[in-house]
Residue frames relative to the residue before (quaternion, step in Angstrom):
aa qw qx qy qz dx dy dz
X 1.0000 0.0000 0.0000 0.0000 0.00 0.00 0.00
X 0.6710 0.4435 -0.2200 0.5520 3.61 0.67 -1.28
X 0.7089 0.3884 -0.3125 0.4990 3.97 0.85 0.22
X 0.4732 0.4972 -0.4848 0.5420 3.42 1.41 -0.54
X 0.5035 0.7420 -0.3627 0.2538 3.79 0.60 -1.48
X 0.7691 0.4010 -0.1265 0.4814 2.82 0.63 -2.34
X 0.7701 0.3539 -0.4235 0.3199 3.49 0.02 -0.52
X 0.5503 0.5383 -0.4487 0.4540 3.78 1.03 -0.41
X 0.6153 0.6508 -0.2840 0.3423 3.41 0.97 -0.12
X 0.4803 0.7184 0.0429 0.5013 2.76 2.03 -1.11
X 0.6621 0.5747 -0.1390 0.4605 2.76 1.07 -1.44
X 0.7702 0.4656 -0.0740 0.4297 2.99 0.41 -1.88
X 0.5287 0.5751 -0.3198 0.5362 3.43 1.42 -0.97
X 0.7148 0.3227 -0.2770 0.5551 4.13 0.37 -0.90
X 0.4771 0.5432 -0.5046 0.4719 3.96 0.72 -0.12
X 0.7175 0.5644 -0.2115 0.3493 2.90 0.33 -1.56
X 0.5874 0.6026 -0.3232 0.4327 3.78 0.81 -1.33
X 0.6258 0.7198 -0.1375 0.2672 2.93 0.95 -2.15
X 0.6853 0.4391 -0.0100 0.5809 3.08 0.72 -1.90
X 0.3665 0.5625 -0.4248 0.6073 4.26 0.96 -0.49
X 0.5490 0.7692 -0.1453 0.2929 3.29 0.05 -1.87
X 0.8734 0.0784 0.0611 0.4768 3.04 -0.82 -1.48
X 0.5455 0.6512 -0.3268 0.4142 3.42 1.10 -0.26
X 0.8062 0.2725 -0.2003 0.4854 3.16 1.20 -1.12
X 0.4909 0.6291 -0.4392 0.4128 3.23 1.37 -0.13
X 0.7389 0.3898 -0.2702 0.4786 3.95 0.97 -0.72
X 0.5996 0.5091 -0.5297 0.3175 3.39 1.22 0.05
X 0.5757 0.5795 -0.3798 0.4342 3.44 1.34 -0.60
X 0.7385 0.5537 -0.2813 0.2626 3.36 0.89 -0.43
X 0.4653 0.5382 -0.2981 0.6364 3.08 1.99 -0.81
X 0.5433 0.6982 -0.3704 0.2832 4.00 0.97 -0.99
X 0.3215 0.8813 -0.1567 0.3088 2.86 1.33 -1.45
X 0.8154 0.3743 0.2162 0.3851 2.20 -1.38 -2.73
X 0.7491 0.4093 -0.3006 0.4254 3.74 1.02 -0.59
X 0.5583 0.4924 -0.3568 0.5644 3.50 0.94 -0.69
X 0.7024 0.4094 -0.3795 0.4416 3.65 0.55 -1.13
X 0.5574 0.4764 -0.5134 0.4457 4.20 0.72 -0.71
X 0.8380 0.3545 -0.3178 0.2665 4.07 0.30 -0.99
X 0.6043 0.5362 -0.3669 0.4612 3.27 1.60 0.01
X 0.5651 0.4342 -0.4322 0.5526 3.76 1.20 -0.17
X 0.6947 0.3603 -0.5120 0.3542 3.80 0.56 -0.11
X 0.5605 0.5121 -0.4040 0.5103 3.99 1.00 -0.77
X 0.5899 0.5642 -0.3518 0.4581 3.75 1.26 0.10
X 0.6287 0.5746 -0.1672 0.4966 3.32 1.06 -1.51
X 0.5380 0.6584 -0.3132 0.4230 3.62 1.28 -1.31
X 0.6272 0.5923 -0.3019 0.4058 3.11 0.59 -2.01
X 0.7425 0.4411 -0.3297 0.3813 3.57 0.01 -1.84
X 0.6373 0.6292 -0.3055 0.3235 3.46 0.65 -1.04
X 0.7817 0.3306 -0.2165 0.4824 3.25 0.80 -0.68
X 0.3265 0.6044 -0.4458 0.5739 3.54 1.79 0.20
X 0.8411 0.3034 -0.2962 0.3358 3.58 0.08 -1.40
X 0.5812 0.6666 -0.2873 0.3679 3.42 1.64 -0.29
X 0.5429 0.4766 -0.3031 0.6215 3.51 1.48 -0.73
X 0.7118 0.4982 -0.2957 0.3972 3.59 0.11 -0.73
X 0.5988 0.5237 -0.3296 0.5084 3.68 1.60 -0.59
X 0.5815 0.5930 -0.1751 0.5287 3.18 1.13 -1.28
X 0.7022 0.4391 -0.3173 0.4619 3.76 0.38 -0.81
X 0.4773 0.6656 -0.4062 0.4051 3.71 1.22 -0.58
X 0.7445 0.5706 -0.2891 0.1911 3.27 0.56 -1.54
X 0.4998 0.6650 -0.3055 0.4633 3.56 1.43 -1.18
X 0.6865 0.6160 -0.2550 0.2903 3.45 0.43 -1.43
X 0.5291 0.7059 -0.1417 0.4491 2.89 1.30 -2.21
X 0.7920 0.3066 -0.0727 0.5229 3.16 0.01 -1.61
X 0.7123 0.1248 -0.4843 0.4924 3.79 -0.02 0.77
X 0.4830 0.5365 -0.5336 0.4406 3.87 0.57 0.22
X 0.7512 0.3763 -0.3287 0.4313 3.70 1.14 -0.75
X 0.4019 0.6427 -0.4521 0.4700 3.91 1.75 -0.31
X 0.7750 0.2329 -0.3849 0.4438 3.53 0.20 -1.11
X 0.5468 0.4483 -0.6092 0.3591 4.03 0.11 -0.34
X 0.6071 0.5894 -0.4374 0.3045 3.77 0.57 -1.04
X 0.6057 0.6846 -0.1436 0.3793 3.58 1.10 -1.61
X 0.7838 0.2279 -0.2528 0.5194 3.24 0.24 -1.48
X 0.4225 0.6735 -0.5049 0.3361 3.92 1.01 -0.19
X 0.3869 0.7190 -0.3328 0.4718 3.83 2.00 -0.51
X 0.6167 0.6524 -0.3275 0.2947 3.46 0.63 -1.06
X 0.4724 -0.7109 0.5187 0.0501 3.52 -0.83 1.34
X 0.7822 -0.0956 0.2139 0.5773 3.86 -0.99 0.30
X 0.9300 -0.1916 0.0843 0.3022 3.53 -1.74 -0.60
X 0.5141 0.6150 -0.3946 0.4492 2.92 1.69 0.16
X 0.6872 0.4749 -0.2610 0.4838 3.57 1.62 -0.02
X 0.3290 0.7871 -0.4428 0.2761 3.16 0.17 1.61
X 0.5411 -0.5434 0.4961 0.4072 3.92 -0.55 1.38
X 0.1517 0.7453 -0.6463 0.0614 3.90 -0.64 1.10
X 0.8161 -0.0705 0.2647 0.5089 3.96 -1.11 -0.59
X 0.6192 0.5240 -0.2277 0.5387 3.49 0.63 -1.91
X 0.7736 0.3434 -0.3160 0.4287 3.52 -0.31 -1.34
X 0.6352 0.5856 -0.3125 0.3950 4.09 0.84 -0.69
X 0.6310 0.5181 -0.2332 0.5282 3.45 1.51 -1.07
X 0.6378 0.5015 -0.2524 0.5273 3.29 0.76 -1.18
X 0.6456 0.4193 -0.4053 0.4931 3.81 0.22 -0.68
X 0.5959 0.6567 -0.3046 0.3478 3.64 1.01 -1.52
X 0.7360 0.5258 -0.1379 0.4036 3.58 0.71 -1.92
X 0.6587 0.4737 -0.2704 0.5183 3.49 1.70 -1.01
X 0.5776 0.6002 -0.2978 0.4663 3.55 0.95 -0.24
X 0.7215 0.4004 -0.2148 0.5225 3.23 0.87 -1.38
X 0.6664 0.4331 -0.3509 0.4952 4.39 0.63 -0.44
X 0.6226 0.3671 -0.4435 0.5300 3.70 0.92 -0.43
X 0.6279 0.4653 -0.5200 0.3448 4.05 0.29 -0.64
X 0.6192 0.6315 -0.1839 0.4288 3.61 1.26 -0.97
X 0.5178 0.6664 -0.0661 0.5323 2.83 1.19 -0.20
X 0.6631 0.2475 -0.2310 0.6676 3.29 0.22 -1.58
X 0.7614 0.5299 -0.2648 0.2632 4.18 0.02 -1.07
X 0.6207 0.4223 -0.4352 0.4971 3.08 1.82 0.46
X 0.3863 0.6669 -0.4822 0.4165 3.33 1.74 -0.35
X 0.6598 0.6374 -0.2226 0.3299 2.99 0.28 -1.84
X 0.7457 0.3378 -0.1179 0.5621 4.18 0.82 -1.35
X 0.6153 0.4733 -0.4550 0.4364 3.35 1.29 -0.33
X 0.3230 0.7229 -0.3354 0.5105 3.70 1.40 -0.60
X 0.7514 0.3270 -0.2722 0.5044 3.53 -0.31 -1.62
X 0.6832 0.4006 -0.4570 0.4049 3.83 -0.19 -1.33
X 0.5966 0.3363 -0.5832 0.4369 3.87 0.05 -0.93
X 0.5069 0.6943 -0.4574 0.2274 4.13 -0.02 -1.04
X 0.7241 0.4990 -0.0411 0.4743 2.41 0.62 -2.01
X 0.7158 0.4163 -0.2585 0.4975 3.89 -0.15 -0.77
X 0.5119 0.5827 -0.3475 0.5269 3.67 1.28 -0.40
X 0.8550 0.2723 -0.2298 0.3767 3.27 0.26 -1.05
X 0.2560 0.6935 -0.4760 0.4764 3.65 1.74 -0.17
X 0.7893 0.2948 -0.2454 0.4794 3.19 -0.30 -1.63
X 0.6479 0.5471 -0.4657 0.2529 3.44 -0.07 -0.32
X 0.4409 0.6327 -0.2990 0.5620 3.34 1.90 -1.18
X 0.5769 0.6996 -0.3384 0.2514 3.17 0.35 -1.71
X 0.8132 0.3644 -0.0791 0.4469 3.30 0.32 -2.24
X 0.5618 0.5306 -0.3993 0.4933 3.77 0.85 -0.36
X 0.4848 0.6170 -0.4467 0.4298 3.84 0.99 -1.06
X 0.8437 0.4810 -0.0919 0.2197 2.90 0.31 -2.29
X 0.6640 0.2733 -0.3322 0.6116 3.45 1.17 -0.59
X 0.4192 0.6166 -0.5061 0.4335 3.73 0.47 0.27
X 0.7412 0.5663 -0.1121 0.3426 3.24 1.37 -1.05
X 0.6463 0.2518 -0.1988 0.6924 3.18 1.27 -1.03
X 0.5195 0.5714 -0.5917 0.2315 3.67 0.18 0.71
X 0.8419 0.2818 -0.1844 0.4216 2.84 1.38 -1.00
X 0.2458 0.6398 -0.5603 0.4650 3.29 1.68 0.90
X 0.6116 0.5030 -0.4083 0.4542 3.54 0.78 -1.40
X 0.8082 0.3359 -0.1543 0.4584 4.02 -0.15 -1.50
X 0.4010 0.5863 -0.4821 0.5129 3.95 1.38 0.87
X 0.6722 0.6018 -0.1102 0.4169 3.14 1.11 -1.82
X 0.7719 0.2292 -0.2101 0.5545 3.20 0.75 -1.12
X 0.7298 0.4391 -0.3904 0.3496 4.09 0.31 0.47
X 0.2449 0.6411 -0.4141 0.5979 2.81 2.28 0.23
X 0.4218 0.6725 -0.3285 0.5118 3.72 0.43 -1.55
X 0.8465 0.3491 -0.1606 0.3684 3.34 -1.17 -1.96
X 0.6631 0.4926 -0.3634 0.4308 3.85 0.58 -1.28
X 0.7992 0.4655 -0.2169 0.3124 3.64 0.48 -1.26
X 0.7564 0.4149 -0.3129 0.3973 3.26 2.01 0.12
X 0.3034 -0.7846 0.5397 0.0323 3.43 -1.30 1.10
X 0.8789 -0.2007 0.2076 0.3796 3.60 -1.62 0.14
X 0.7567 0.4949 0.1321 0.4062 2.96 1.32 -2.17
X 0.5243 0.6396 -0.3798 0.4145 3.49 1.90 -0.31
X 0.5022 -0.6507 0.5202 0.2319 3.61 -1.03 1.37
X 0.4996 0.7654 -0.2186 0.3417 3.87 1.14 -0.67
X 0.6392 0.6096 -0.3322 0.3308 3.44 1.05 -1.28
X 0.6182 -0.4732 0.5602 0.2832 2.75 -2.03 0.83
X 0.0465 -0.8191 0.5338 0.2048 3.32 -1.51 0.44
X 0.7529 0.3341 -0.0391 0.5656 3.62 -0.63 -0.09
X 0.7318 -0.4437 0.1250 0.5020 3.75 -1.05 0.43
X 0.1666 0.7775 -0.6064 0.0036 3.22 -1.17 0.32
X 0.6841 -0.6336 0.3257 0.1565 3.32 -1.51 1.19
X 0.0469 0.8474 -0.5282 -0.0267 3.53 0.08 1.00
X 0.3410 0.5973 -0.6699 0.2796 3.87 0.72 0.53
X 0.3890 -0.4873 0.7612 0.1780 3.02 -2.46 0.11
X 0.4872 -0.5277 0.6951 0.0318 2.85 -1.73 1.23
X 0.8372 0.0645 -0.2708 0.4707 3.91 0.92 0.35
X 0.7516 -0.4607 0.3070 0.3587 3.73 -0.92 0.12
X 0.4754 -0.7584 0.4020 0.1931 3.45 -0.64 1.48
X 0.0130 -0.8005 0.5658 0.1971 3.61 -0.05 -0.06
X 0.6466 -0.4323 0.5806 0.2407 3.41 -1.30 -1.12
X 0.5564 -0.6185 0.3882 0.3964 3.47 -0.58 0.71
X 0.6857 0.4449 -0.2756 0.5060 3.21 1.10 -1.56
X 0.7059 0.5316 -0.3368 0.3252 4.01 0.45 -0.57
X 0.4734 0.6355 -0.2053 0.5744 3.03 2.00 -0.25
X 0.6805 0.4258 -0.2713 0.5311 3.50 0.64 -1.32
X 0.4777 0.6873 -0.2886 0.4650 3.82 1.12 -1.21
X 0.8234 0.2185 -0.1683 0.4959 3.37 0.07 -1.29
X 0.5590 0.5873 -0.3976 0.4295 3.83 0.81 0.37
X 0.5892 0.4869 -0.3174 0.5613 3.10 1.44 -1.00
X 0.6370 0.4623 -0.4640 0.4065 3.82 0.31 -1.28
X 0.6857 0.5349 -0.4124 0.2713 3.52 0.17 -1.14
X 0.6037 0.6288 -0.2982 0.3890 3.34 1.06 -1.42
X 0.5632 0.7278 -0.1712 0.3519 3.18 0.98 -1.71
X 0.7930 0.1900 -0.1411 0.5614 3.51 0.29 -1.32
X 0.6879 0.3468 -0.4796 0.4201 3.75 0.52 0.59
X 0.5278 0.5679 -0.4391 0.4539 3.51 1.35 0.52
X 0.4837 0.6694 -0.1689 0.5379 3.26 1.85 -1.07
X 0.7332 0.3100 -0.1156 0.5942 3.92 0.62 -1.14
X 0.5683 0.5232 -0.3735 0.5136 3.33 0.88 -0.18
X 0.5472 0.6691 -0.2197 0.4523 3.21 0.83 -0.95
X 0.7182 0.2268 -0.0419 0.6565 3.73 0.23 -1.75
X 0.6924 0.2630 -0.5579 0.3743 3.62 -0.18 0.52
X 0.5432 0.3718 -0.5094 0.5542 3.80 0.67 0.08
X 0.5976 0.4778 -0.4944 0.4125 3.86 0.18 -0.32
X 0.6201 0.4853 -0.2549 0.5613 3.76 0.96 -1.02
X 0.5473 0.6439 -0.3674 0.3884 4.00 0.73 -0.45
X 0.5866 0.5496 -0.2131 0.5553 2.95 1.20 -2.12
X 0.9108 0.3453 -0.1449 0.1738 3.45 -0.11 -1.09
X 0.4846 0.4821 -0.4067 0.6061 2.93 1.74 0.24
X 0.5710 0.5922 -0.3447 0.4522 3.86 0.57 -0.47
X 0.7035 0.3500 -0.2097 0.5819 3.63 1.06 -1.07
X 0.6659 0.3021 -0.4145 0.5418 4.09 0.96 0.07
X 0.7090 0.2131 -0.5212 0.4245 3.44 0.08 0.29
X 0.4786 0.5499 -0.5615 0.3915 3.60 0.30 0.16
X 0.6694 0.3562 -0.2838 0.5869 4.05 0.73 -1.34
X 0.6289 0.5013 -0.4243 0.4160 3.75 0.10 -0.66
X 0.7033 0.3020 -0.2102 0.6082 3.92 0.32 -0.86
X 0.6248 0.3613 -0.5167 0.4607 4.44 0.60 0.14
X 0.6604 0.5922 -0.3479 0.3037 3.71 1.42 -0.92
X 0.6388 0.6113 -0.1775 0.4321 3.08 1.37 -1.26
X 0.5914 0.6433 -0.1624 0.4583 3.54 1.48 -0.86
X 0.5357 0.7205 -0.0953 0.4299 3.09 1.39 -1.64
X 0.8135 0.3672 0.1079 0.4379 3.08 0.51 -2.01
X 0.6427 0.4819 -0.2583 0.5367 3.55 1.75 -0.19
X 0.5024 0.4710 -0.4224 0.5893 3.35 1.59 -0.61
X 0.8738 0.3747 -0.2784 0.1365 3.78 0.39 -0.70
X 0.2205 0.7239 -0.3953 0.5206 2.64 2.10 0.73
X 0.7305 0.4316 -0.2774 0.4507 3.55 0.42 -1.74
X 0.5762 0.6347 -0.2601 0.4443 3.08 0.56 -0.87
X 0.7752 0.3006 -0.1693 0.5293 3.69 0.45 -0.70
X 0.5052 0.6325 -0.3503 0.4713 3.51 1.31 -0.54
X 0.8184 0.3149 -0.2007 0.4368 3.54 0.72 -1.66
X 0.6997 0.4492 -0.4129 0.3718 3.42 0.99 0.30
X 0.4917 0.5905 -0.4309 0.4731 3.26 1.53 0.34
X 0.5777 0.4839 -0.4236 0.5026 3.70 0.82 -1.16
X 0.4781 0.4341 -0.5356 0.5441 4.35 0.45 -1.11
X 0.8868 0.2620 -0.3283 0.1930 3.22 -1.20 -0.95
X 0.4396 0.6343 -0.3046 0.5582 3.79 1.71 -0.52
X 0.5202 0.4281 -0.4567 0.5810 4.07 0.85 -1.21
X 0.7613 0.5798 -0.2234 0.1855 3.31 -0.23 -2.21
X 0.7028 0.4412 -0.1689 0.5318 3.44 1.13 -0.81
X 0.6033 0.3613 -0.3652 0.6100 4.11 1.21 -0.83
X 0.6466 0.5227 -0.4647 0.3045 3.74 0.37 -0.34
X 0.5929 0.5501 -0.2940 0.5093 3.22 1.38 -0.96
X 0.6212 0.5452 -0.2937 0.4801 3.74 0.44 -0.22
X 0.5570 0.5128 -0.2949 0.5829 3.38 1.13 -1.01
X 0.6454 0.3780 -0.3865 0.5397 3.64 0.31 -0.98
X 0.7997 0.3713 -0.3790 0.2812 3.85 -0.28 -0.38
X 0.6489 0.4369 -0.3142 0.5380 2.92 0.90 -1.13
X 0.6306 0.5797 -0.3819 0.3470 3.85 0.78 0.37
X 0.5404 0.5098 -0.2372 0.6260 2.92 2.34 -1.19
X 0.5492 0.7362 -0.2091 0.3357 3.47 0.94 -0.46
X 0.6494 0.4402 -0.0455 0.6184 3.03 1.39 -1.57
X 0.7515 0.2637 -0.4270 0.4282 3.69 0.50 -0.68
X 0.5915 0.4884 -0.4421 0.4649 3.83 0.61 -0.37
X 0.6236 0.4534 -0.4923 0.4040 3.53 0.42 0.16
X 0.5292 0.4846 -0.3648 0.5933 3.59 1.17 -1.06
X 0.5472 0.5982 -0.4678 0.3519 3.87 0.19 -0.74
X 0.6751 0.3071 -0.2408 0.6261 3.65 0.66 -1.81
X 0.5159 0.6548 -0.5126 0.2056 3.82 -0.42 -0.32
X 0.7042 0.4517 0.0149 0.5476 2.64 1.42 -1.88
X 0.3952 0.6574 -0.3715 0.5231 3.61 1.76 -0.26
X 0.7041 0.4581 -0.2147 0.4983 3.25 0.49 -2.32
X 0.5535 0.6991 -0.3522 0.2842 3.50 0.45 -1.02
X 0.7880 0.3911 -0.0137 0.4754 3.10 0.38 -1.89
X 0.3583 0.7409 -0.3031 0.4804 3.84 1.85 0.02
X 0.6805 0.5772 -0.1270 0.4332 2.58 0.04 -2.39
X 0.7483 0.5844 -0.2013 0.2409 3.72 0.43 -1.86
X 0.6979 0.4564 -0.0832 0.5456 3.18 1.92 -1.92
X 0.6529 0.4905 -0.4226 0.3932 3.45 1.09 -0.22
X 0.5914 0.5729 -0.4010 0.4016 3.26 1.83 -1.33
X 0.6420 0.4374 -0.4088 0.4790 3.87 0.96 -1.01
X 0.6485 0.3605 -0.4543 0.4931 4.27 -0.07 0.24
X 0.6771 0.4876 -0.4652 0.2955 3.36 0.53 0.29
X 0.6190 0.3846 -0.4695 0.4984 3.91 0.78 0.42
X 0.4804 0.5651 -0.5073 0.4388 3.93 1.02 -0.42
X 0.6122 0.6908 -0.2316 0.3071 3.10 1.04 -1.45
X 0.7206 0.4913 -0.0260 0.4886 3.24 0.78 -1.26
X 0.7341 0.3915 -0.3358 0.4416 3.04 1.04 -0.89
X 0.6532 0.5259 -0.3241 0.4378 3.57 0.97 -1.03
X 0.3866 0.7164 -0.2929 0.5016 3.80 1.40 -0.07
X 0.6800 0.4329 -0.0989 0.5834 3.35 0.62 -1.29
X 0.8113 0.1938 -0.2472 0.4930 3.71 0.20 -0.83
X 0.5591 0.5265 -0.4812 0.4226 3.41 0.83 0.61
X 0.6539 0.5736 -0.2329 0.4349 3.46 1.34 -1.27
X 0.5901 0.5758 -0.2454 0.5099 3.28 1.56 -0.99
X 0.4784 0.7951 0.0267 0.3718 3.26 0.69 -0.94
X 0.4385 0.5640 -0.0263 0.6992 3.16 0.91 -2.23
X 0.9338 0.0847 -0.1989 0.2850 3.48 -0.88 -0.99
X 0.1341 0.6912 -0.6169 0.3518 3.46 0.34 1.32
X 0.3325 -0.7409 0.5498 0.1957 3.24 -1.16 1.21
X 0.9289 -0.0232 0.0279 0.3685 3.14 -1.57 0.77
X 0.8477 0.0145 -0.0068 0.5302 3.97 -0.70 -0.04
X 0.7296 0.3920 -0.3676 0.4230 3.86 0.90 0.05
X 0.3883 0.6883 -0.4796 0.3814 3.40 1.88 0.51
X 0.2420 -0.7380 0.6027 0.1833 3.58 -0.54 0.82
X 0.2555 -0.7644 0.5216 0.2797 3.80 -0.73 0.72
X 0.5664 0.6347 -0.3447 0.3969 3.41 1.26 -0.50
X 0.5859 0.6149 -0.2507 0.4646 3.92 1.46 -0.71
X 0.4965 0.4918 -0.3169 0.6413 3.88 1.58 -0.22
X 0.6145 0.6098 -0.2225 0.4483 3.70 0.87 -0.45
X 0.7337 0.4182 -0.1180 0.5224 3.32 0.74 -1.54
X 0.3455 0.8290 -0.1878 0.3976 3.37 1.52 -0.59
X 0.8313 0.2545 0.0491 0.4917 2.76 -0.35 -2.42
X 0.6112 0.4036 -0.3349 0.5927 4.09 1.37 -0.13
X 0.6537 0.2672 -0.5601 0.4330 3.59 -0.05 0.29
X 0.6802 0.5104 -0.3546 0.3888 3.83 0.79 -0.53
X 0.7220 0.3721 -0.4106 0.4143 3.24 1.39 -0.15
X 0.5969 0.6627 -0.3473 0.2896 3.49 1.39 -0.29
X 0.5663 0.5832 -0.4408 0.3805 2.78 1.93 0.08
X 0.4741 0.7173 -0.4136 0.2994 3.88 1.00 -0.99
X 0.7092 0.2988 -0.4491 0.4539 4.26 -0.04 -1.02
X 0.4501 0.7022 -0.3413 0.4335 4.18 0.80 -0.13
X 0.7592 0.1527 -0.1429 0.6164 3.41 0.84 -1.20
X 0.3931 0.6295 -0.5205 0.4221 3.74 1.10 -0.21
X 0.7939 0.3548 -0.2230 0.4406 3.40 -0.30 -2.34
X 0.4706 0.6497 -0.3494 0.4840 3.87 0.84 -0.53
X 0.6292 0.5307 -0.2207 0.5232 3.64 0.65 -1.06
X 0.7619 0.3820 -0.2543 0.4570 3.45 0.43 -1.80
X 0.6396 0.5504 -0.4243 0.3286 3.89 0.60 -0.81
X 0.5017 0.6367 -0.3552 0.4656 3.65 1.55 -1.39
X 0.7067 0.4721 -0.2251 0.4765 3.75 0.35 -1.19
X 0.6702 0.3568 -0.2730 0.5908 3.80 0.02 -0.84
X 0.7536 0.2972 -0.4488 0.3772 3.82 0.01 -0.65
X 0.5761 0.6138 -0.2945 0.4524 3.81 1.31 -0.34
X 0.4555 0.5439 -0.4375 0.5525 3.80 1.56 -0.18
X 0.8210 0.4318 -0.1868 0.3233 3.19 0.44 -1.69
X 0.4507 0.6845 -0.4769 0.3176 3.50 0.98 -0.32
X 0.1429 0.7352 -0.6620 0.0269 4.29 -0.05 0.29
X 0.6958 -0.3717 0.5299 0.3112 3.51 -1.87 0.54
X 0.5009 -0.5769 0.6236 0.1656 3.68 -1.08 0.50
X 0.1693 -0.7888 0.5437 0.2313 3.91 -0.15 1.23
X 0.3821 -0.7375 0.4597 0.3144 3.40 -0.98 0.26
């Protein structure tokens, strides 16, 4: 009897170890899986505020990509015309709002994501102090003997206030736990990768598309120089050929003003003249007349035509 005794004692004693054991062997494991759930969120954090600054950095851009559409909208007559510039510029606004929406969009996922972490998280954790708690108390059980001053006496109440399982349903529900923080562990490095590869392309697209703005900008101003310079040159060729006829009209004006006292005078001795009586009227002297008065007319005509033409040419001075 007093050997049956001892070995059922035994028994229970190497159960007991056992169960010690496996207890601690899954708190370290859940232990783990726990340190690793709060360092992938203080990880997850990080990105977040990566994908936040980078959202935030959009905004500046935006808002001079929409100054210059406002601006050239400034343009006057033929100078207002959907070119390259206006195609880039429409291009660059297209490309910072898609960028944009696709950090919304990943900022979205990281909150997701860090949600379910912590959820993992808290299951770890009371997973944890249960079996600290049921470590504690089979510690307890090992350290007591025949001889312990401690003991229960008389009846006493050995229900549970929770739900009996199985070893194996136990061991089960250690693994699941583990499981979905290997599982979340998993899709937040997958989410890591992918936020690293969109802000890299997002900040090469966004780059990309600003050189090809500039790029279209500085070959519009060239051709804008190229085209007001030309103008300068005419409206310069323009300006001296007008000063040319001025000085044409000018030098008119002078030769008609000098034919006007000859004019006058030969006028007079014709008019005078004229009144000779009878047989000393020359008929040929009414002739000579009517031909100095017309030789004066293609003078004030071509005189006329120079006045006009130098009045076409007269233009405003461009600034």
């Amino acid at each position: 009897m007093l050997r049956c005794k001892r070995l059922s004692s035994d028994h229970q004693d190497g159960m007991r170890e056992q169960r010690i054991h496996d207890i601690k062997f899954w708190r370290q494991e859940l232990d783990q899986k726990f340190e690793e759930m709060v360092q992938e969120i203080e990880t997850l954090i990080i990105f977040k505020s990566r994908v936040e600054r980078a959202l935030e950095s959009c905004s500046e851009p935006l808002q001079v990509t929409l100054q210059c559409l406002t601006e050239r909208q400034k343009r006057v007559a033929i100078d207002l015309v959907h070119d390259e510039v206006e195609e880039e510029l429409l291009k660059e606004k297209e490309v910072i709002e898609g960028v944009m929406v696709l950090l919304q969009r990943t900022l979205e996922q990281i909150n997701e994501q860090i949600r379910l972490i912590r959820s993992v998280k808290y299951y770890l954790e009371k997973d944890l102090q249960d079996k600290f708690q049921a470590e504690r108390i089979d510690d307890f059980c090992a350290l007591l003997t025949n001889a312990s001053t401690n003991l229960n006496r008389g009846n006493s109440d050995f229900s549970s206030a929770g739900t009996a399982v199985t070893p194996e349903e136990w061991e089960s529900l250690c693994i699941l736990n583990i499981r979905k923080a290997e599982k979340e562990k998993n899709n937040s490095l997958s989410l890591r990768a992918l936020v690293d590869s969109l802000l890299e392309q997002t900040a090469s697209d966004m780059r990309r598309q600003y050189e090809a703005t500039g790029r279209a900008f500085e070959l519009r101003i060239e051709e804008t120089k190229t085209a007001k310079t030309q103008l300068e040159n005419q409206l310069n060729e323009l300006l001296g050929e007008t000063a040319n006829q001025e000085k044409n009209l000018e030098s008119l004006r002078l030769a008609i003003a000098e034919k006007e006292a000859p004019l006058k005078v030969a006028q007079t001795r014709l008019s005078s003249r004229s009144q000779r009586p009878n047989v000393y009227i020359n008929p040929f002297s009414l002739l000579k007349r009517q031909k100095l008065t017309h030789g004066q007319a293609p003078l004030k005509s071509h005189s006329a035509h120079i006045a006009i033409f130098a009045i076409t040419l007269h233009v405003p001075q461009v600034g």
